[in-house]
C-alpha positions in Angstrom: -0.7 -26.6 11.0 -4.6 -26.6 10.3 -5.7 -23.0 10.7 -3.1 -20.6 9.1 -5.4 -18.8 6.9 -8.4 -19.1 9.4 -5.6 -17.5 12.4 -4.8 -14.5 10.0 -8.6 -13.5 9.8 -9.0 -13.9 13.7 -6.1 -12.3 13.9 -7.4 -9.5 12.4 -10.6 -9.7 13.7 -9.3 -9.9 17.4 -7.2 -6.9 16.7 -10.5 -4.8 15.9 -12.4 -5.9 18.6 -9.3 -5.1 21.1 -8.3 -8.3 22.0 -4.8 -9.6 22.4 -3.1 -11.2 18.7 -1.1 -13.7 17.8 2.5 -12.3 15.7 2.9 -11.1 12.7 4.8 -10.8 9.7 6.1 -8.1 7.4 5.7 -6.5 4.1 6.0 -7.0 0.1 4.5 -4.5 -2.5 2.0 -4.4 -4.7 -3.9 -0.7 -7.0 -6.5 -0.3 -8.5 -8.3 -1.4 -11.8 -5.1 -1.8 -13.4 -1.9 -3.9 -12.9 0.2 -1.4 -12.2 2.5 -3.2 -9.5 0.6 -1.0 -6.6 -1.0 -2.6 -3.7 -4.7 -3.8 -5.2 -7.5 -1.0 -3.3 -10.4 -3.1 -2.8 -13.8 -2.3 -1.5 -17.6 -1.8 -1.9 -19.5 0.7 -4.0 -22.6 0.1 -1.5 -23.7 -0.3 2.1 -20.5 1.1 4.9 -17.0 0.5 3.8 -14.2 1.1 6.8 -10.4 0.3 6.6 -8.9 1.0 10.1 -5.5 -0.2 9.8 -2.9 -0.2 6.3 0.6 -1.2 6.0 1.6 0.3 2.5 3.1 -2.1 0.5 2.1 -4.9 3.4 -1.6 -5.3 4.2 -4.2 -3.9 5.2 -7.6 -4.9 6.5 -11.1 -3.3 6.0 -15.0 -4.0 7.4 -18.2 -4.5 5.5 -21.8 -3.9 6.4 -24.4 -4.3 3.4 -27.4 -1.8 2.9 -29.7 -1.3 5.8 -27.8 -3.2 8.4 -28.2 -1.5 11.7 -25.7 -1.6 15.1 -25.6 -5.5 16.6 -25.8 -7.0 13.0 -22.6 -8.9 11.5 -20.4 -7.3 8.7 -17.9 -9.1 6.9 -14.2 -8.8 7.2 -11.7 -8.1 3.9 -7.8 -8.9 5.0 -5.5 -8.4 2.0 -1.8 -9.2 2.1 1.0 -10.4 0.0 0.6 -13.8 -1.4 1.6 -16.3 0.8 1.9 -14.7 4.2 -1.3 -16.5 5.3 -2.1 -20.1 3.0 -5.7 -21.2 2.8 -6.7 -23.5 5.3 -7.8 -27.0 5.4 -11.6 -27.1 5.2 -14.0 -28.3 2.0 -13.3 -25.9 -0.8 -16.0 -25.0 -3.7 -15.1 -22.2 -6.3 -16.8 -18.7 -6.2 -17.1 -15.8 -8.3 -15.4 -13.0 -6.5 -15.9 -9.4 -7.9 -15.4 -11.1 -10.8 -12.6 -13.6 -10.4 -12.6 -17.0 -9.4 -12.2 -17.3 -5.9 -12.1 -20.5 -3.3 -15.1 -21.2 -0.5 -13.4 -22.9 2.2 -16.1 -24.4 4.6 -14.6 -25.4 8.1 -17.6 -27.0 9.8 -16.0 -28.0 12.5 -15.7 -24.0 13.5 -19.9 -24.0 13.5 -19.8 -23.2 17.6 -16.9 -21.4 17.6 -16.1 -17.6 17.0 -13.6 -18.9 14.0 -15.1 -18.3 10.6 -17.1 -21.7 9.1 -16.7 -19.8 5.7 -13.9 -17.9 4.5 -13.3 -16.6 0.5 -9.9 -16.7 -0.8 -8.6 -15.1 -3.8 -5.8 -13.5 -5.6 -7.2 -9.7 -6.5 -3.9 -9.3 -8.9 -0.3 -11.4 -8.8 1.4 -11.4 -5.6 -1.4 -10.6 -3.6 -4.0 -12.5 -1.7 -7.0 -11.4 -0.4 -9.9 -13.6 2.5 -13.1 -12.7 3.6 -15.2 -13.7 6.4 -17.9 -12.9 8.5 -17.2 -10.7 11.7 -17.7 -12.2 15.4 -17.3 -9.9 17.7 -18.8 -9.0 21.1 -20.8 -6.1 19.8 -22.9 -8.5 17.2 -26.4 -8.5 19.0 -27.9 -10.7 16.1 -26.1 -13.3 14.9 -26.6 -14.4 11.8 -26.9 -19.3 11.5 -25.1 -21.2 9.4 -26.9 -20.3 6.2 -27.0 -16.8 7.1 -23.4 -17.0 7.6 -22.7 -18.1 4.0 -25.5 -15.5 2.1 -23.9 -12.2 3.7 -20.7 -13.6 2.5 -21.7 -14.9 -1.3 -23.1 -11.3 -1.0 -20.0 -9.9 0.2 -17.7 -11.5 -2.6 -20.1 -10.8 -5.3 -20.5 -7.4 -4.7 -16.3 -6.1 -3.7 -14.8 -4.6 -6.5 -10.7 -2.9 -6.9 -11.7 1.2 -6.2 -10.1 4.2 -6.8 -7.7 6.2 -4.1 -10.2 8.5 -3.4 -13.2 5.9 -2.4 -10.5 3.7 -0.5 -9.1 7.1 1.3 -12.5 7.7 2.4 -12.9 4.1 3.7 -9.4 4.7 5.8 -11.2 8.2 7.3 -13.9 6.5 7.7 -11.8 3.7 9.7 -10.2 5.9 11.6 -13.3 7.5 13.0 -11.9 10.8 10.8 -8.8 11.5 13.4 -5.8 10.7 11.0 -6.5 13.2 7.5 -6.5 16.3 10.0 -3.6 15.4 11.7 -1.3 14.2 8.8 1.1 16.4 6.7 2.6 15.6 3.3 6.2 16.8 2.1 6.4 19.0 -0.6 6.2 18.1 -4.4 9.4 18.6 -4.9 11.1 16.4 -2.2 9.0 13.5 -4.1 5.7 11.5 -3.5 4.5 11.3 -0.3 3.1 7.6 0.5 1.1 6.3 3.9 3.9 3.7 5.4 1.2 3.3 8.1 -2.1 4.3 9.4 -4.1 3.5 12.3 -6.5 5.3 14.3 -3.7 6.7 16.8 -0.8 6.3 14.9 0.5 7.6 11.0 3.5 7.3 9.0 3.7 9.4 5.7 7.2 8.5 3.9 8.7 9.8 1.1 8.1 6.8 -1.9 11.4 4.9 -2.2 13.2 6.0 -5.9 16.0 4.0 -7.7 19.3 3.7 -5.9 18.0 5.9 -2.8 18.8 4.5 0.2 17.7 6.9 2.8 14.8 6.8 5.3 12.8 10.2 5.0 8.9 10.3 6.9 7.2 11.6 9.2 6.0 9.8 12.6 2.7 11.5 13.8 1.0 10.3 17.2 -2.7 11.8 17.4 -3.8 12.7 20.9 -0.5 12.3 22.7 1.7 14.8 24.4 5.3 15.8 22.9 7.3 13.9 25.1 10.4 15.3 26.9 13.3 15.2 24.6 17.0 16.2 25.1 18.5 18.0 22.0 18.7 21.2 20.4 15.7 23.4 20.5 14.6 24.9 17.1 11.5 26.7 15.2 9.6 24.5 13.4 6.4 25.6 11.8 6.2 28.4 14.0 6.3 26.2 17.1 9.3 25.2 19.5 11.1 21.3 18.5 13.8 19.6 19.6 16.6 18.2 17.2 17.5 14.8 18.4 19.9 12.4 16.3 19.9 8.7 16.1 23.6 7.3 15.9 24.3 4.1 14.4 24.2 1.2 17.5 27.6 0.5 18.3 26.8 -3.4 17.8 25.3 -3.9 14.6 23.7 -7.0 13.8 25.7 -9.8 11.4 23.4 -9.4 8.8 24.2 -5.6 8.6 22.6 -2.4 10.0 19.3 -2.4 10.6 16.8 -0.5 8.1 15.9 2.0 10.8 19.3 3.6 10.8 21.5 3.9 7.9 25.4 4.1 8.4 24.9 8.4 8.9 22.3 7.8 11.7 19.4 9.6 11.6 18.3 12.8 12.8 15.2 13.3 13.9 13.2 16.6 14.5 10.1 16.7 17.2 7.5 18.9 17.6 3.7 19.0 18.6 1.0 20.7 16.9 -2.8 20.6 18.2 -3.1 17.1 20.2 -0.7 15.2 17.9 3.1 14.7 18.1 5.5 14.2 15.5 8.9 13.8 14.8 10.2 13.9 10.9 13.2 11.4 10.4 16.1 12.2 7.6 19.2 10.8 6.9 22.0 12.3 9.3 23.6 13.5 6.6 21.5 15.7 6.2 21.9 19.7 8.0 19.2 20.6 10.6 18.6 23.6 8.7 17.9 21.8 5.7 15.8 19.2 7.7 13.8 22.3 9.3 12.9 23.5 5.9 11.7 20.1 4.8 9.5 20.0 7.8 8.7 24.0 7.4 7.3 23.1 3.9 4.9 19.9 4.9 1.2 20.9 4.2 -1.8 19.5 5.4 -2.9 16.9 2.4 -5.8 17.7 0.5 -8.7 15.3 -0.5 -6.7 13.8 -3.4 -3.2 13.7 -2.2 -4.7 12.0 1.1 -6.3 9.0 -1.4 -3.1 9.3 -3.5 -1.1 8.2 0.0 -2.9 4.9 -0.2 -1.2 4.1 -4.2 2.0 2.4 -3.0 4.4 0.5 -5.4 7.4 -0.4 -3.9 7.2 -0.2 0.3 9.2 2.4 1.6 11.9 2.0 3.7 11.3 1.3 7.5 12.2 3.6 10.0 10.2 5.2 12.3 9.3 2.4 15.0 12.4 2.6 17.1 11.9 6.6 17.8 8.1 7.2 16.9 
């Protein structure tokens, strides 16, 4: 039980560097300068700021490197998720100031040889969210930094993150994603509601529509950057100018006790597939929905611009879960 909150950063941090993690677990909700009930966007206004991986409404995890550093040189890592999911381990704990909150310096000295974090910074960035930081080890650090330098670029690292706006945290996630997910994602129209990132990675996206009161349908889009359509048995439509393939989703003839699973609600789904460029996707609806009706909701999906690609990253409630099964 001693290293909950020090296995979440390595989990993280082994994640990045391509490494096999430990498990995982799921979402909660939770932006900016303001308590608005979004997820809190956190950040640097200096030195390189990268998010490659966010869970909206469940966590997300982002990479510092401070002015002038250079390739081999450690960064610091930022893992944010809901309060919690990952308690602060055991180790000797001193306050900090962290972008200007009080925050907890857990020193694990026994970690001093180890590629664990000695230091990590724990703090709560708004209610129902906690947020650690640590310094990276990875194989690609040339120069690593002693204890002492261990615990400056962090004090650094907390003193200087601050919550930022959509726009400078969409950047990060571009950034993150070495610039392969904005080109490839689509957003659904205005008036089908507000389009929210459910998940983004470097390889894989999910843009849902935002969950609104009393709706109970699963509505986004699954888009795999540089893989193939994959062969699909349905019916063959026009979508966007480009063959897809209808293929719906029934509900499994075995539900679970506890009731159906959020994937599928008791219509099905129905899915519609289709590739564009080097980057599959395959929009999800309700099945009660028609496939000409479905067709013109993928018909009318648009390429985001700069601020409805940041506004993807403001995410109250988590939207519904879906795509995984079929995506």
């Amino acid at each position: 039980m001693v290293l909950v909150g020090v296995g979440a950063l390595v989990l993280v941090l082994v994640l990045l560097v391509g490494a096999l993690a430990a498990t995982r677990q799921t979402d909660d909700q939770s932006s900016v300068g303001t308590d608005d009930g979004s997820m809190p966007l956190l950040g640097w206004n200096e030195g390189t700021y990268e998010v490659p991986s966010f869970r909206g409404g469940g966590d997300y995890t982002g990479t510092w490197r401070p002015p002038g550093s250079e390739g081999g040189d450690q960064g610091v890592l930022l893992s944010v998720n809901p309060e919690g999911l990952y308690p602060d381990p055991e180790g000797d704990v001193s306050t900090i100031t962290v972008g200007g909150r009080m925050g907890r310096l857990i020193h694990l000295p026994e970690h001093r040889e180890t590629t664990a974090p000695e230091y990590i910074v724990s703090w709560e960035p708004r209610p129902a969210w906690t947020a650690m930081l640590a310094v990276v080890h990875s194989p690609d650090v040339t120069r690593p930094l002693d204890s002492a330098g261990n615990l400056d670029l962090l004090t650094r690292a907390a003193k200087a993150i601050r919550p930022i706006g959509p726009e400078a945290f969409g950047a990060a996630v571009d950034r993150g994603t070495q610039g392969r997910t904005a080109p490839a994602a689509l957003v659904f129209a205005v008036d089908e509601g507000r389009s929210v990132a459910r998940w983004v990675n470097s390889s894989f996206v999910i843009i849902a529509l935002a969950p609104v009161p009393g709706g109970a349908q699963t509505t986004e889009l699954c888009i795999g950057i540089g893989k193939a359509q994959r062969h699909l048995e349905g019916s063959a439509v026009t979508v966007r100018g480009t063959e897809a393939t209808v293929v719906d989703v029934p509900v499994p003839s075995s539900p679970p006790a506890t009731g159906l699973p959020p994937d599928i609600g008791p219509n099905g789904l129905r899915t519609i597939a289709w590739s564009e460029g080097d980057a599959f996707y395959r929009l999800a609806v309700d099945g009660s929905v028609s496939i000409e009706d479905a067709v013109a909701m993928a018909d009318a999906m648009h390429t985001p611009t700069a601020e409805e690609w940041s506004q993807l990253f403001v995410v109250v409630d988590p939207p519904r879960g879906g795509s995984d099964i079929y995506c």
